[in-house]
N, C-alpha and C positions, 0 to 999 in steps of 0.2 A: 419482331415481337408484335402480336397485334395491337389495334388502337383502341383504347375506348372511347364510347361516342359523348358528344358534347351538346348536351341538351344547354338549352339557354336557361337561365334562373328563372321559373315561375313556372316552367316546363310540367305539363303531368307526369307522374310516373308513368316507367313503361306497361306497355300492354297486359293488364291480366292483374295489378296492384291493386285499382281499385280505389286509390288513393292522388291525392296531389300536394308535393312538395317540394322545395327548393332543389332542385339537384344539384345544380352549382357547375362550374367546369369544368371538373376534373369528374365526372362520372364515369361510374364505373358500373359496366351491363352486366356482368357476369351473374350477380347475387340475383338478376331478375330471369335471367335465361335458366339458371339452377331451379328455381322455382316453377318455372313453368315446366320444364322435363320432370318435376317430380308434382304434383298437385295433390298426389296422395298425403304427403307429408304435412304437419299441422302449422306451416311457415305460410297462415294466411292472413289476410285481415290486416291489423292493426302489428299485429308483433311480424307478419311477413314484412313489411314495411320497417319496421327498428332493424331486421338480419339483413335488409337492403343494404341500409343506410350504417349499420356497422359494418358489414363487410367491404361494401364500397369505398370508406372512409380511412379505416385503419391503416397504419402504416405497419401493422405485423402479419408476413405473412402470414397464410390460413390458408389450409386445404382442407377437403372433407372427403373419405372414403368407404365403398362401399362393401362392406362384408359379407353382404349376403349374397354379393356377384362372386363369381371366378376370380380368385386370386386378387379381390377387396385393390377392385382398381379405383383412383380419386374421378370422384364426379364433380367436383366443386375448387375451383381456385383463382384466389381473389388474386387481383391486381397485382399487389405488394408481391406476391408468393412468385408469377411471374416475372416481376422487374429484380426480385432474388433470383432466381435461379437461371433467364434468359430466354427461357421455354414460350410457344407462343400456346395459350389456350387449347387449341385443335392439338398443340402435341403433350400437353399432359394430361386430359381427359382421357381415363377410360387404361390407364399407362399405371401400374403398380408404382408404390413411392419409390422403391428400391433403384430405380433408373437414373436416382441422384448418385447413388454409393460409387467409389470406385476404389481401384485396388490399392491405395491406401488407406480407405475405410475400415476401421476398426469393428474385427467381426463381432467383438465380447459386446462392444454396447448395440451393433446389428441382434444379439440374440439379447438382449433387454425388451427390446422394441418388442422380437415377436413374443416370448414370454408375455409382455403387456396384451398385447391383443388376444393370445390365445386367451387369458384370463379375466380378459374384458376388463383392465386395471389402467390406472392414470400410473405414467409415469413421464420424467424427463432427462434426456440425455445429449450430453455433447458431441455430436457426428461430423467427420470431416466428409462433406457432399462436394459435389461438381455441376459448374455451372454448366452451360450451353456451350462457350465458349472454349471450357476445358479447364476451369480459373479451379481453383479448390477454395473453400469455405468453412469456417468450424461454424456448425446449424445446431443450436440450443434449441432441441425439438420437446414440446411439449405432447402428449397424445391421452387422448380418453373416448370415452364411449359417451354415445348420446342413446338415448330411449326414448319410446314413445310412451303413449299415457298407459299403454298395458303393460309397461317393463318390457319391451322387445327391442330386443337393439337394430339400430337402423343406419349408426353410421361411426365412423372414428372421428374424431376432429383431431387435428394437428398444428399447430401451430410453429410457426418458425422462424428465427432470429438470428442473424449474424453476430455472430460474438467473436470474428477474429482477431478483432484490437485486444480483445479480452484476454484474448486466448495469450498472445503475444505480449502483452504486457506481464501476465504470469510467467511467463517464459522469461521474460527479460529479469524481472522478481526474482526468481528461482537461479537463476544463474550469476545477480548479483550479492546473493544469501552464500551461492557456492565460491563466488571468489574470494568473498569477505571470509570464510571459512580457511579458504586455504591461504589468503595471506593472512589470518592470525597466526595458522601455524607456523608461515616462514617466520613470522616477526618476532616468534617466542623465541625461534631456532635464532636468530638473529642477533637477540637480546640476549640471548643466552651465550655466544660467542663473545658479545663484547665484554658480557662479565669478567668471562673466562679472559679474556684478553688484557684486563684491566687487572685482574685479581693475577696473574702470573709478574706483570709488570711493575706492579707495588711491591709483590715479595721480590723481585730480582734489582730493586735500588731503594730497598728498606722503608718501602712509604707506604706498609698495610690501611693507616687508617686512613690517611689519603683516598687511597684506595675504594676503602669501604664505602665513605661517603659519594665518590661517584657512583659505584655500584647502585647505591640509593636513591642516586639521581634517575640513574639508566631504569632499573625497575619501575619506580614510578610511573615514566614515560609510559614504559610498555602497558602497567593499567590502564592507563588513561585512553591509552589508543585502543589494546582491546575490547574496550565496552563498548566502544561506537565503531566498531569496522562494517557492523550489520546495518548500520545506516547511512555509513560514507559512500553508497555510491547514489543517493539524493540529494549530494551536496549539503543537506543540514545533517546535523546531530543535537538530541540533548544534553545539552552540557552538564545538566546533574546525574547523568553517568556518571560523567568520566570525573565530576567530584566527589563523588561517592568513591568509589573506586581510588581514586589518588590519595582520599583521607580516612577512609574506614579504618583501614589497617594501625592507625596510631589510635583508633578509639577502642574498638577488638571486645566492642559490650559493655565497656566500665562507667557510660554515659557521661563521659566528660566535652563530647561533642556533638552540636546542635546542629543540623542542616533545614536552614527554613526555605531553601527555594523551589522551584516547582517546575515543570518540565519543559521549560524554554528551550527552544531550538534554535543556534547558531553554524555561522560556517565549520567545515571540519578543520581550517586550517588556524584557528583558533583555539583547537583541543590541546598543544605542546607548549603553547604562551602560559595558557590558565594550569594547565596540569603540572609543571614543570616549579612555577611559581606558589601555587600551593604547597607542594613538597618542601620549599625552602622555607616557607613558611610555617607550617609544620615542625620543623627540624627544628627551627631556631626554638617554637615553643615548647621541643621537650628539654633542651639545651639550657635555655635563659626565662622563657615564659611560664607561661598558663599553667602545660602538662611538666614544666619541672616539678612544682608541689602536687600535692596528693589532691587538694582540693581546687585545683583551675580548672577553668572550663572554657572553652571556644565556640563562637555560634558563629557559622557561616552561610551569609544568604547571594542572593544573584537574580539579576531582575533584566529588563531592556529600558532602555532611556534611547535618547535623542529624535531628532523630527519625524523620523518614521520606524522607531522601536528598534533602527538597527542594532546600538551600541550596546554592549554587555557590562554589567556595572557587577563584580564582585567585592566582598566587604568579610570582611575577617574581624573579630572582636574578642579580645582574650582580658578574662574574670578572671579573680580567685588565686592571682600566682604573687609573683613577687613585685614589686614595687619599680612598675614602668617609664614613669617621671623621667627617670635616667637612661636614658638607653644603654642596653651594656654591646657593643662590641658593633655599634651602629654601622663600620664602615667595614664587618667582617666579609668572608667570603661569600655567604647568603643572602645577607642584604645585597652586594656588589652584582651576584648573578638576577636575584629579583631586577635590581633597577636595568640590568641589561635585556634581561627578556621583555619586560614593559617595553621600556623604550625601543628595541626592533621591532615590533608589534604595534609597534603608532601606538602604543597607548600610554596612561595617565598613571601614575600611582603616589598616594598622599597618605602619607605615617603621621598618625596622630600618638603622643607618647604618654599615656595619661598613669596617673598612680595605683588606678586599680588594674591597668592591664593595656594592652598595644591595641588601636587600633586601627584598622586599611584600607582604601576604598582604591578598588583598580579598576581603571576605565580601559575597554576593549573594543575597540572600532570591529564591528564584523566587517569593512572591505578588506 
């Protein structure tokens, strides 16, 4: 690759500018060599001088081509454009762009390109190019026309960017949106066997409702996990998914349940504690609390606490049912699995049993 020259700071510009400015160390000749091959062109004076000093400087590739030659081969390419592609100066001069393309170049956006030129139009498109070396590239090409002051066009400008992380992170995107895709569907198929598993089981040693109630453990689960499989492969998820989703269904529009939190992001392995644990608590209040009468109502909020916002604090508060003071059936099965899912979950859970209604506060370590 060739070098460019290293004028000292205070250095005049080169030959033919007219002007004197810092050049700096990293200069770059090419914008002054362009200018002097073309003197026709109105890059003199003061603004010749700003298209030095931009083209020199920028770190985004930039070519310029000529159309009014045979087959609009580039006259002009800065620095960046060579340390992109590998190409030394003397071999992209005077060389049509297309000597980037190779046969995995996509011909549909090849025929964007020349539609633009033919039409003397701005456009931009993503092209897989080839370096010097042989490397491949996806090249975010920008291209349009330049005029001179009679409206006569004189040259295309191009601009050019490596966006292969880009490209590949979409890629990565797109392919963790399609696994999330198809592990929901296993997991329905899944959930959908253990019902059936559960539901033959209860009818074959007479414990239907047994039965049912795990079923409504199991289902739960599965919402909970559903909502956020589209974001488990970034290791967080919002948890007011998967509370929506675990608790909708017992509210079904009648407005007897409040959700005030907002879209905190925790671990995903955190979604089967919180989701699991709602459901029973849920249960109990169509059973014993809030939604046993017509007029209870439930507000559930969720926020982050401790020294660095890890920990996840849910809070459940049930209004408007029956007379809480007493717990009814405090050591039943529901409470039993609540205090079991807290506790393997590192975390905190505190029943307050008041007269107008139960209230919970459950502390969730996201490690």
């Amino acid at each position: 690759m060739d070098k460019p020259t290293k004028p000292k700071p205070g250095d005049k510009a080169p030959k033919g500018t007219g002007q004197t400015y810092d050049a700096g160390p990293n200069f770059d000749s090419s914008p002054d060599r362009f200018r002097e091959a073309h003197p026709e062109d109105q890059f003199v004076g003061a603004s010749g001088v700003l298209f030095e000093q931009a083209m020199a400087q920028t770190r985004m590739a930039i070519c310029l081509t000529d159309p009014n030659k045979p087959d609009d081969p580039i006259v002009f390419a800065n620095r960046a454009f060579r340390e992109l592609t590998g190409y030394s100066e003397e071999e992209v001069i005077g060389r049509n762009c297309r000597f980037l393309q190779g046969p995995e170049t996509d011909q549909n956006e090849v025929a964007k390109i020349r539609e633009a030129l033919e039409t003397e139009d701005v456009t931009v498109v993503e092209l897989l190019n080839y370096r010097k070396n042989g490397e491949t590239f996806w090249n975010a090409l920008h291209i349009g026309p330049i005029y001179n002051s009679e409206g006569e066009l004189l040259y295309f400008f191009g601009s050019q960017w490596d966006v292969s992380d880009v490209r590949a992170a979409r890629a990565e995107e797109l392919y963790a949106k399609e696994m999330a895709r198809e592990l929901s569907h296993r997991m329905k198929n899944m959930f959908a066997v253990i019902s059936g598993i559960v539901n033959i089981t209860g009818r074959m040693r007479g414990v239907e409702e047994e039965a049912r109630e795990i079923n409504h453990r199991v289902q739960a689960l599965g919402r909970a996990y559903e909502t956020t499989l589209d974001e488990a492969s970034s290791g967080n998820i919002q948890i007011g998914e998967a509370i929506r989703a675990i608790l909708e269904p017992y509210d079904v529009g009648t407005g007897r349940l409040t959700l005030h939190g907002n879209g905190l992001k925790v671990p995903f392995n955190v979604v089967s504690g919180v989701g699991l644990t709602l459901h029973e608590l849920a249960a109990n209040a169509e059973k014993h609390g809030a939604w046993s009468t017509d007029d209870g109502h439930v507000e559930v909020d969720w926020w982050a606490e401790g020294e660095d916002n890890e920990d996840l604090v849910v809070t459940w508060r049930e209004n408007g049912g029956p007379d809480a003071s007493i717990p009814v059936e405090h050591h039943g099965s529901g409470n039993a699995i609540i205090d079991r899912l807290v506790t393997h979950a590192g975390g905190v859970i505190h029943r307050d049993w008041k007269r107008e209604g139960l209230e919970v506060r459950i502390e969730f370590p996201a490690s």
